[in-house]
N, C-alpha and C positions, 0 to 999 in steps of 0.2 A: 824233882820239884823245879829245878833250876831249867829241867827241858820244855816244862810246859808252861811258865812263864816265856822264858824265847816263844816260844810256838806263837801265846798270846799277842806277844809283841808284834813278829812281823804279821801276825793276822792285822792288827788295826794300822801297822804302816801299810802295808796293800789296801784297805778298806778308805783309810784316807787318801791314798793317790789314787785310787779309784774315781769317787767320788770328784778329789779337782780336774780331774780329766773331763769326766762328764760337764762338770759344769763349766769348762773352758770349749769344748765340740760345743751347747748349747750356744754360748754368748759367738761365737764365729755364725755359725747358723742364723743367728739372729743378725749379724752384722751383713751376712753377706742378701738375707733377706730384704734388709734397708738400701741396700744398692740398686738404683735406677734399671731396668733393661738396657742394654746400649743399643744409641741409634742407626738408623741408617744413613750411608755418607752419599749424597746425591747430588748435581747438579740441578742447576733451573735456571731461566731465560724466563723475563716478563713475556705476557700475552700484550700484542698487541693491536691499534685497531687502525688500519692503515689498506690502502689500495692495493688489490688480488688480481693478476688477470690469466684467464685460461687463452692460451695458444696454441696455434700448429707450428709445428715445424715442419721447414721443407728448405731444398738444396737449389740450387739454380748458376746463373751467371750471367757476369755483368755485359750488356750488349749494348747494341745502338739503339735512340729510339726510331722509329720510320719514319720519324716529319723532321729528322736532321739530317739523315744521313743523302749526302751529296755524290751522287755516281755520275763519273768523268767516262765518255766511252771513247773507243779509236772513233779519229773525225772520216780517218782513210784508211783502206789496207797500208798496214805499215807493219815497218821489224822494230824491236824493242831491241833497242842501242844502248842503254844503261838503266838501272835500276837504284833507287838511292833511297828509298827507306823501305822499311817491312812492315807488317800487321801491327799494329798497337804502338806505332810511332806517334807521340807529338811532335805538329808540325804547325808553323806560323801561315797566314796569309803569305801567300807567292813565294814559299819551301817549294823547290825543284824536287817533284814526288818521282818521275823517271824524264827519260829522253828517247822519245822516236824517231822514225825518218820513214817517207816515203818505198814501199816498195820496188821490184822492177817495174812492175804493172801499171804501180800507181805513178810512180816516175813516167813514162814513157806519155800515159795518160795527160798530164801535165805539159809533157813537149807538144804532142799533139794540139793540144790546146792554146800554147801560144801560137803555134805555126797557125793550127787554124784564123786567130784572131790577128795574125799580121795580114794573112792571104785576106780576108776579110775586110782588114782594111784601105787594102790596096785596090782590092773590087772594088768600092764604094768611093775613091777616090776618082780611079777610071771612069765609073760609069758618070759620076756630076761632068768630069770633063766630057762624056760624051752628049750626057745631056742637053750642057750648052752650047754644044755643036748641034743639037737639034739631030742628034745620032741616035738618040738613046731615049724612051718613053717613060713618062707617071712611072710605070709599073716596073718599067728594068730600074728604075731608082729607090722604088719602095722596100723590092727583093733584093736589094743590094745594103738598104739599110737593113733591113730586116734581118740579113746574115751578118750583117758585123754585128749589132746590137744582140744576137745569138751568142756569136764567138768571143764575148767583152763579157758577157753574162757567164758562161762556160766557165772562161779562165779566172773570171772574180770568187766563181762558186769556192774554184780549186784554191788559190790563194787564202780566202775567208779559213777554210776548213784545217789550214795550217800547211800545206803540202809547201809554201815557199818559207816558213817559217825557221825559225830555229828548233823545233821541234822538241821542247822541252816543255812538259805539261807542268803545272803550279798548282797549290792548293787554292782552292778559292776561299776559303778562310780557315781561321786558326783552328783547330781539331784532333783526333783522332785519326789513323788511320786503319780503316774496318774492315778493308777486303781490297788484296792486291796477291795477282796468284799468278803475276806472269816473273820470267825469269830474260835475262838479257840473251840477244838471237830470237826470240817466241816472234812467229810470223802471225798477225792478229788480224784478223777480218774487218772491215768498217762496221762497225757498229759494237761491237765488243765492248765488255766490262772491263777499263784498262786499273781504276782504283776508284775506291768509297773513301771518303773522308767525314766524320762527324763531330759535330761540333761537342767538346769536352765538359761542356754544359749542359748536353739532352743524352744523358746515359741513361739507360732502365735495368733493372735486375728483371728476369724472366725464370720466375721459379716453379718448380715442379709439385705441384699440390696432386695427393689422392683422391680418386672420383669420391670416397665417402665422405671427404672433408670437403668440398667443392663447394656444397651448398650453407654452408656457413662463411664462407667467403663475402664482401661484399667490397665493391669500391670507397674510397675514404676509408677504409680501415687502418689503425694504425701497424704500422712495419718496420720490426729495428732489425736490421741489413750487420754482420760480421761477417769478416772475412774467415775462410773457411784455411785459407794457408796461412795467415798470418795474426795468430792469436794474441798481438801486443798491441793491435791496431781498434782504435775505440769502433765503440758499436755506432751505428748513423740511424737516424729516425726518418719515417720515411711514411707513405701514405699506398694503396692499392689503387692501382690505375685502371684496371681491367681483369677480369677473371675467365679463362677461356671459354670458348664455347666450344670446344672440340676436346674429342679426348685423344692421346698417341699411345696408336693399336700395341706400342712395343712395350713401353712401360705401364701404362696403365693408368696414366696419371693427365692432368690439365696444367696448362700455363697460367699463371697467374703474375702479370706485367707489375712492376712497383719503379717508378717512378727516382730515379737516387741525385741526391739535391746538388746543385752548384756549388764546386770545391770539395767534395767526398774522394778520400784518399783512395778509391778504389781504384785498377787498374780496368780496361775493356780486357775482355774472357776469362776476367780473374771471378774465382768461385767462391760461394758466399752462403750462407746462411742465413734464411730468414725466420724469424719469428713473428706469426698473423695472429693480432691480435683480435681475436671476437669475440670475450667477454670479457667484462671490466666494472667491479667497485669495489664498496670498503666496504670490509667486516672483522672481522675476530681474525686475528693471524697468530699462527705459534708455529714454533721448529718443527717440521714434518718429524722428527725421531720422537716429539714429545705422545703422539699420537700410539696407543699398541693398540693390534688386532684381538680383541675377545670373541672366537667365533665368528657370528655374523654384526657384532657390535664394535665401535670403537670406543677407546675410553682415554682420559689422560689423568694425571695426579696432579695437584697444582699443592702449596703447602698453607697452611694455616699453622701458628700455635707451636710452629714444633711439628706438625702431625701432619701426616700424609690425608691428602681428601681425593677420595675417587668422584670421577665424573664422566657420566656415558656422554657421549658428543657424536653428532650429526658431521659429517667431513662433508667438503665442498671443495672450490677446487683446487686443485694441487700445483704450488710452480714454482720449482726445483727445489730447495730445501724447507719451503715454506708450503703450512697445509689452512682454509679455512676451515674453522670450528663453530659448531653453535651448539649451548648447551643453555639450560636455567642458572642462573646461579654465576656464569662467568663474564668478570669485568676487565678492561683494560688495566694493566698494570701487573696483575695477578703473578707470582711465578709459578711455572710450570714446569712438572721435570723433565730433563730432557737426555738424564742419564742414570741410570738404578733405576729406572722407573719398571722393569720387570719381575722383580723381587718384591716389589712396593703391595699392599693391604690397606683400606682404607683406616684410617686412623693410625698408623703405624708412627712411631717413634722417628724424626727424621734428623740428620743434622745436612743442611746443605753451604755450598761450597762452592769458589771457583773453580774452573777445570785449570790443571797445574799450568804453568809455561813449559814450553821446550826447552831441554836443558840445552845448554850452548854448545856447539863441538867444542872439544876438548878441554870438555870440565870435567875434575878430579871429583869422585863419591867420597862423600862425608864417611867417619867408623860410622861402621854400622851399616854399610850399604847404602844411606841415605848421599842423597844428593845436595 
């Protein structure tokens, strides 16, 4: 009797913790049912409505223009005696650029030339005194002038051309120096290229455009000019002076002349980088990463409410991190994601955020691995 009252017993203690069991798994059930889905943690950047322009890029370097640049030649055969600045020198009005002298040739040329113009004077001397001895006719007096007035002209030529001079060429005004390729000893012919000087005011970039981009080129276009070796040096703005008319068989490509403004910290042959601008205005702008490819569509999420909103969008042009959008529906200000946005559903639960800071060098991590 005693066994099956115990029996009874633990039967209704099992049947009672049964029961609170179940009805403790319910009420969990039910609590974790009342818990929100959690959101997603995203980034976003306002849309904004602001000036877009599409450009070329193209490489070049900085030159002379051709209505500054001033070429000094030999006046005479002569030897280069010293040489005192190089290509891409600044140099003031009357900087001593080298020093010449007379050849043997031209030397010699020069003696002759006085000798001649003494003997000549001496003729013409003679012959008046014989003249007025009634020795000597009109015409022994006319060719007697006529040869010194020869010989006076001869040796002024030589002189004018520098051959008595101190033979030290000068700049003829403040400038560049653009082309100078002789070395001390160079025996130079009369008429020779001895240096180019250009004035530091009429500099041009001469950039290399592709024949497919040539015809969107136009003069007056605008051009920001960076140095291509020294990337701490601000960009310069600048306008399209000329667009080739020939194409060079080796590269493939046209010149296209820009113009670079008075005081531009460029150096002459320093290489550069231009940006042709030939399209240009305002429209809808957002971070090019806010933009993903769907197939043949593009699409972005911008946030309303908490909740992700998809939107198909039309792109337009692209320049550099920044993409044009147009869609129905989208207004300046808006934000747009611009990170999680590949995981994103339209209507989706969202929580957005700023993107963290860079933690500092030698910052200790919080317990916990946190920062």
């Amino acid at each position: 009797m005693k066994k099956l009252l115990l029996v009874l017993l633990a039967i209704v203690v099992i049947g009672g913790a049964w029961s609170w069991f179940k009805g403790r798994s319910a009420d969990d059930a039910a609590e974790q049912s009342a818990e929100p889905a959690p959101a997603a943690r995203v980034e976003v950047a306002p849309l904004k409505h602001e000036p877009i322009a599409r450009t070329i890029d193209s490489f070049g370097v900085i030159a002379a223009s051709p209505s500054s640049d001033v070429a000094i030649s030999a006046p005479f055969d002569c030897l280069v005696r010293a040489v005192h600045v190089g290509v891409g020198a600044r140099v003031a009005a009357g900087d001593v650029l080298l020093e010449i002298e007379p050849n043997p040739d031209a030397k010699l040329a020069l003696l002759s030339a006085r000798s001649a113009a003494t003997a000549a004077e001496k003729n013409l001397a003679a012959t008046r005194q014989r003249f007025e001895l009634k020795l000597a006719t009109n015409q022994d007096l006319l060719t007697a002038q006529q040869g010194s007035d020869d010989a006076r002209q001869k040796l002024a030529s030589f002189e004018a051309r520098g051959l008595t001079g101190d033979g030290r060429i000068k700049a003829p005004s403040a400038g560049i120096v653009s082309k100078l390729d002789l070395a001390s000893g160079a025996l130079v012919p009369a008429g020779t290229l001895l240096v180019s000087v250009v004035s530091a005011d009429h500099l041009e970039a001469r950039l290399a455009v592709e024949i497919g981009q040539l015809a969107k080129v136009k003069p007056d276009q605008r051009v920001t000019l960076t140095s291509a070796n020294r990337p701490d040096l601000p960009a310069v703005s600048s306008t399209v002076r000329a667009s080739g008319g020939s194409i060079d068989a080796t590269t493939g490509t046209a010149e296209v002349r820009v113009g670079v403004p008075a005081g531009a910290p460029f150096y002459f042959g320093e290489h550069v980088r231009g940006a042709i601008t030939v399209e240009e205005h305002e429209a809808l702008v957002a971070p090019r990463r806010a933009v993903l490819p769907e197939g043949e569509k593009h699409v972005l999420f911008t946030v309303h409410d908490g909740k992700a909103v998809r939107h198909e969008v039309v792109v337009g042009i692209i320049a550099g991190d920044r993409i044009e959008v147009q869609a129905p529906g989208l207004h300046p200000g808006e934000a747009v994601v611009t990170l999680g946005n590949y995981e994103l559903t339209d209507g989706m639960a969202v929580q957005s955020g700023e993107k963290p800071a860079a933690q500092p060098a030698g910052a200790k991590a919080a317990p916990g691995g946190k920062s």
